[in-house]
N, C-alpha and C positions, 0 to 999 in steps of 0.2 A: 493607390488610386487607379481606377479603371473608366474607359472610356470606350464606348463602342462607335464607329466610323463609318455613316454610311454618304450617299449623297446620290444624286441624279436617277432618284426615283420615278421622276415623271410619270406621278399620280394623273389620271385620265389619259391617260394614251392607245392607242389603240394602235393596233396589228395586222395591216392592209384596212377588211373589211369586218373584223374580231374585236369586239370589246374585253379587256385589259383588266375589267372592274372584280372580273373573280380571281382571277392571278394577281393581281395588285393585294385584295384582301386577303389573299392565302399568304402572300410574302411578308405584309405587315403584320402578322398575327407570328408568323415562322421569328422574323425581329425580335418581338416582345418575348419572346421566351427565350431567347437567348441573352438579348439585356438582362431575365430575369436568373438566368442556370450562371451566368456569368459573375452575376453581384455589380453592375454597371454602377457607378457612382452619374454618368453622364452619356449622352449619346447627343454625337456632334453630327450634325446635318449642313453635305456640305455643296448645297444649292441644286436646282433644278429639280426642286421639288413637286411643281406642277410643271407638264410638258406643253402648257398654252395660257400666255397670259391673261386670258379668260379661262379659268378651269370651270369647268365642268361640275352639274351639285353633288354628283357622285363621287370627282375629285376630291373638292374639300369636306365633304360627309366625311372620306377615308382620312384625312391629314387632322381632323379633328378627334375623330377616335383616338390615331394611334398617338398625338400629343395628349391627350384624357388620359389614355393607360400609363404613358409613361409617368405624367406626373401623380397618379391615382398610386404607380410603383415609390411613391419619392426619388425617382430620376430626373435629373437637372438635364435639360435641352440647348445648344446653340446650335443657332442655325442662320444662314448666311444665304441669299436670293443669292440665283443662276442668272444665263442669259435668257432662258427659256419664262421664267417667272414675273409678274409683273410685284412692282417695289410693292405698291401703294396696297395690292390683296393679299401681298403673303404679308404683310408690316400690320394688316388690320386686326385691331385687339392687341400690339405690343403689349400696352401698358398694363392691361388687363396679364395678360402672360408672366408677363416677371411675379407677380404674386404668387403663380406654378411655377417659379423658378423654369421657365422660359424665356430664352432669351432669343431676340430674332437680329438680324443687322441688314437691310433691305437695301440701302443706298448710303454710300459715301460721302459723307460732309463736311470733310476737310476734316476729320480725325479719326483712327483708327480705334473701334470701336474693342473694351476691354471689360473683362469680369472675370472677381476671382472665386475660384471654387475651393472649397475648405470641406475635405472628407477626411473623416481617420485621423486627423491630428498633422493630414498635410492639405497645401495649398497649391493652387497651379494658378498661373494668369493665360487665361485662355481671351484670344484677340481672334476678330469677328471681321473678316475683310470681304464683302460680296461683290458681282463681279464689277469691275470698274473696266471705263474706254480709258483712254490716255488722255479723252478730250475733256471728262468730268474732271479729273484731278489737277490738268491744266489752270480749272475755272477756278479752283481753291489753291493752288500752289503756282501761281504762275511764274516766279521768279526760280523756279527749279531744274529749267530746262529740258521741258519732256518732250519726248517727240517719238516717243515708243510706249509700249505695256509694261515691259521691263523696267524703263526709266521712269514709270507712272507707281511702279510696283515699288521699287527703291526706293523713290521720296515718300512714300506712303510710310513704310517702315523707318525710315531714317530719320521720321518726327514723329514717333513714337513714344522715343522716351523709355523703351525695353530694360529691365534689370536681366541681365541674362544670368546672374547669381539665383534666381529663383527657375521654378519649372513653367518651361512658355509652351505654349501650343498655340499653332494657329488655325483657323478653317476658312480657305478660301475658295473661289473658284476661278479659274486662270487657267490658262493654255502653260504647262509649265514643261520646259527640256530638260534633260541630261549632262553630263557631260560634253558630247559632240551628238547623240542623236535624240531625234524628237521621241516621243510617248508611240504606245502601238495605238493609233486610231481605229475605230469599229466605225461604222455606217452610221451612226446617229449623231455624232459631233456635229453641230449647224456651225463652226468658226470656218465661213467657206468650203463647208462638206466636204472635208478633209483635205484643202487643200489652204495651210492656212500659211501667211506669207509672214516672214520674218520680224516686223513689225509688231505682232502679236506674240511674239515667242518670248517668254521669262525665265532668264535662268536661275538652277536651281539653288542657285549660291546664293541667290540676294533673303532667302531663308536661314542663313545659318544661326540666326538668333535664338531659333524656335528648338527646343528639344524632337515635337513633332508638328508637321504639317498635314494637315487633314485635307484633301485635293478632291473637289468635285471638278467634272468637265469633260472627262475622258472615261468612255463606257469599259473600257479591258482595265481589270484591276492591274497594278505595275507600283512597283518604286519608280522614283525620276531622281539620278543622281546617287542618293544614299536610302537608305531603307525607312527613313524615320520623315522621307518626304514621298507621300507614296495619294495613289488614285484608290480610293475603295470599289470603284469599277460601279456601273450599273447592276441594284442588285437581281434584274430579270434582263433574259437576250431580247432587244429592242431593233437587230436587225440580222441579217445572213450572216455578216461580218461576222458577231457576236457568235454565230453556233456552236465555235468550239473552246470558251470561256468557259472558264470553269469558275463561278461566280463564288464570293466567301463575302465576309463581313470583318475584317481587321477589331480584332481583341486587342487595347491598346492600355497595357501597365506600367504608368511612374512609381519603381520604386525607390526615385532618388534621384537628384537632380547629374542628371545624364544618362540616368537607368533605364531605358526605354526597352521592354515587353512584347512583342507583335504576335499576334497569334490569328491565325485565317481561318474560321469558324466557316465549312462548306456551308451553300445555299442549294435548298433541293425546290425547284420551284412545283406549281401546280401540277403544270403543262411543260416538257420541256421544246427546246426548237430543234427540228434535224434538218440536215440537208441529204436526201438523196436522188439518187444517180442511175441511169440504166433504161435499156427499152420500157413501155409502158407496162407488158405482160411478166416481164420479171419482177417489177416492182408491186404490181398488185397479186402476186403470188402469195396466196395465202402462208404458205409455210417460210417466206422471206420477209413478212409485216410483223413490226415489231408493235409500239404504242399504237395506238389508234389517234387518241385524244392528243398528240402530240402536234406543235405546229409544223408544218411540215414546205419545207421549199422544193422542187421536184425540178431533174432538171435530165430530160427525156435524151435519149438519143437516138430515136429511130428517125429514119431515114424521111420518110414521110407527114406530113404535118399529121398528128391525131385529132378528129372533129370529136367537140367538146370533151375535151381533155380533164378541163377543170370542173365538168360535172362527173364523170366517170371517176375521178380522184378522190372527190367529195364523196362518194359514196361505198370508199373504203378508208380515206383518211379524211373525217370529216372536217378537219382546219386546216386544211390546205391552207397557204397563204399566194406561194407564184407557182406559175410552171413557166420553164424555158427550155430551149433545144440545146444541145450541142452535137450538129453532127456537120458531115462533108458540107454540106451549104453556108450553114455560120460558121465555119473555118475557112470556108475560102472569103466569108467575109471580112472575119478579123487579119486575116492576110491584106487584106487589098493595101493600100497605099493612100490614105484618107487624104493628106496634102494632095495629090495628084488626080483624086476619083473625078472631079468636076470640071476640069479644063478641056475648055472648048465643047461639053457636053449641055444638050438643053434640057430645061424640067424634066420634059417627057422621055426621056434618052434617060435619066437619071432612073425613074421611078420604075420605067420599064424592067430595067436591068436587077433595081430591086427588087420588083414585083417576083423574076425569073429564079432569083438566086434563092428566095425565101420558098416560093408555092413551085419552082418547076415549072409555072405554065404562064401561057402570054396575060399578060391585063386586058381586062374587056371595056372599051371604047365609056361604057355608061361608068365604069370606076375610076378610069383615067381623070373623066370631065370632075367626078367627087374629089379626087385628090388634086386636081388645079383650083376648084372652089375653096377648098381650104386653106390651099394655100396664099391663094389672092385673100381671103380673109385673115390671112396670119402677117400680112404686105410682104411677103416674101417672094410672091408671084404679081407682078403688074398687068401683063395680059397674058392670054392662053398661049399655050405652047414655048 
C-alpha cells in the first residue's frame, strides 16, 4: 500500500509582487506524475491548501484540477484544512467528494474523524485531524483538562478508540516538537511568525499510535522525533528562509503492520529561488548570471546606496523579488544596542541619526516634517519634535 504526502501547498500565493499561478500549475502537474510512476493507492493532503481563506478563482480552478486527475487516476484523497484555509470553502462539495473517494476533514467536532482504505488485499485506518485551537476542543471535551494544543491533541486521540493491531496513519496539521528541540522553521509559518510559545507546542509522543504521521504546518521537510512522524515540507520555496531546501515529496509504503517505507521523490520546481550576494556590477556580470527566470533575493554590498536598484536588477534578472544592503552602515546598525538607542533621545534626534547611518547625509527640514506626519498619523508622535 502506497501513499504520497504532500501539504501546505498554498494554492494562490504569491511572491512579493509575482503571481505563483504558473509555478503552482507546473508543480501540480510535476505531483501527478509521480502519484502516477509511483502506483499511489492515495495522496494524503496535509492542510494549508489554500494560502487565504478567501482563495482566489485561479486558486480553486487549480485544487479542482488536480483532485479531477487524481481521482480521474482512481486515487483515493484525504485531506485535512490548515490554519491558512477557511473550513466552510475547502469542506464545499464534501459529500459530493466521497463518491471520488475524496475525503476532506475541515473542522473538529468532537470526534476524530476516520476512513478505511482497502488496496491490494490490505487495509489502513487512516484518521483526519485538521488544525484544532485548544479552545474548540475545550468546547466538545470539556471535562479533559486542556489548557494546551498538546493537551487538546491527547484527548483528541485518547477518545478515539485506535486499534493499534491494524495499520494507522494519521494527517494532521499542528505545530509538532522533537525530542527536546522544536521543527526547523522557514519564514512562512504564520504560528506567531516563528516565534511560537510553548503552549502551542505538541509532542511527538502523543502519536505513537499511528504507524505514520502525515504533518502539514512546517515549510522545511523534517522528521519530528522518529522518521515515521515527519513535515512533507512546502512543495515550492515560499520565502528567503526556504532558499536552501531542498524540496521532495515522501513515498510512503505499508508493507505490514510496522513496515513503514519513506522514500523522498526530489521536486524540481518551474522557477527556482536564489539568494545572492556582492557589489551590484559583479552581480550583474554577465559571465557570473546564472538563471534568469529564477526568483532572485539580492543583497548588495556596496558602500553607497544604488538609485533604482530594483529597476537595474529587473532588467537582468527579471523576478527579482528584494534587494537589501549589507555593508559598514547596516553593520554598524545591527551593532548598536537597540534597548538603549532611545534614552533620553527626541523623534528628530532619532530619525536624524537614522537618516545619516543609512544615506550618509543630513535629512532635509521638508522630509523631517513627512516623517513626524507619519508618525503623528501612526499615534506614535503627539506633537512635532
Amino acid at each position: 500500500m502506497k501513499f504520497m504526502h504532500i501539504g501546505d501547498i498554498h494554492l494562490g500565493k504569491a511572491l512579493g509582487d509575482f503571481d505563483l499561478t504558473e509555478d503552482q500549475e507546473y508543480m501540480l502537474g510535476q505531483l501527478l506524475n509521480i502519484a502516477e510512476d509511483k502506483a499511489v493507492d492515495a495522496v494524503l493532503i496535509a492542510g494549508d491548501v489554500y494560502d487565504k481563506a478567501i482563495p482566489s478563482e485561479a486558486a480553486t480552478r487549480m485544487l479542482d484540477f488536480f483532485l479531477s486527475s487524481l481521482s480521474e487516476r482512481n486515487i483515493y484523497v484525504y485531506m485535512v484544512s490548515g490554519n491558512h484555509d477557511s473550513d466552510e470553502r475547502l469542506n464545499y462539495g464534501s459529500s459530493l467528494f466521497k463518491e471520488n473517494h475524496i475525503f476532506i476533514s475541515t473542522k473538529y467536532e468532537g470526534e476524530l474523524c476516520k476512513q478505511t482504505l482497502k488496496a491490494g488485499g490490505d487495509e489502513a485506518d487512516i484518521y483526519l485531524l485538521p488544525f484544532v485551537k485548544a479552545s474548540q476542543v475545550k468546547h466538545f471535551l470539556p471535562d479533559a483538562g486542556i489548557e494546551s494544543y498538546d493537551d487538546a491533541v491527547r484527548a483528541i486521540i485518547g477518545r478515539a478508540d485506535i486499534d493499534r493491531s491494524r495499520n494507522c496513519i494519521l494527517v494532521a496539521h499542528q505545530f509538532v516538537m522533537g525530542r527536546s528541540e522544536d521543527p526547523e522553521l522557514s519564514g512562512s509559518e504564520s504560528l506567531g511568525t516563528q516565534s511560537v510559545g510553548t503552549i502551542e507546542k505538541i509532542g511527538y509522543d502523543c502519536f505513537d499510535a499511528f504507524d505514520y504521521v502525515a504533518l502539514g504546518h512546517i515549510h522545511s521537510p523534517q522528521q519530528v522525533g522518529r522518521r515515521e512522524v515527519r513535515y512533507s515540507g512546502s512543495p515550492l520555496k515560499y520565502s528567503l528562509s526556504e532558499v536552501n531546501n531542498e524540496k521532495s515529496v515522501p513515498i510512503v509504503t505499508l508493507t505490514g503492520k510496522g513496515s513503514v517505507d519513506i522514500e523522498l521523490v526530489p521536486l524540481k520546481p518551474m522557477r527556482n529561488m536564489r539568494h545572492i550576494k556582492g557589489e551590484l556590477r559583479e552581480l550583474l556580470d554577465r559571465e557570473n548570471v546564472e538563471s534568469t527566470d529564477d526568483f532572485i533575493y539580492a543583497t548588495l554590498t556596496d558602500e553607497d546606496i544604488v538609485s533604482d536598484a530594483m529597476g537595474i536588477f529587473q532588467q537582468v534578472y527579471s523576478n527579482t523579488v528584494k534587494i537589501d544592503y549589507c555593508n559598514s552602515h547596516t553593520r554598524e546598525i545591527d551593532e548598536l544596542d537597540i534597548s538603549r538607542i532611545a534614552e533620553n533621545r527626541s523623534y528628530d534626534d532619532l530619525i536624524r541619526d537614522f537618516y545619516a547611518q543609512i544615506y550618509g547625509c543630513d535629512i532635509s527640514e521638508e522630509e523631517m516634517e513627512l516623517m513626524r506626519s507619519v508618525a503623528r498619523e501612526a499615534g506614535v508622535l503627539h506633537e512635532a519634535g
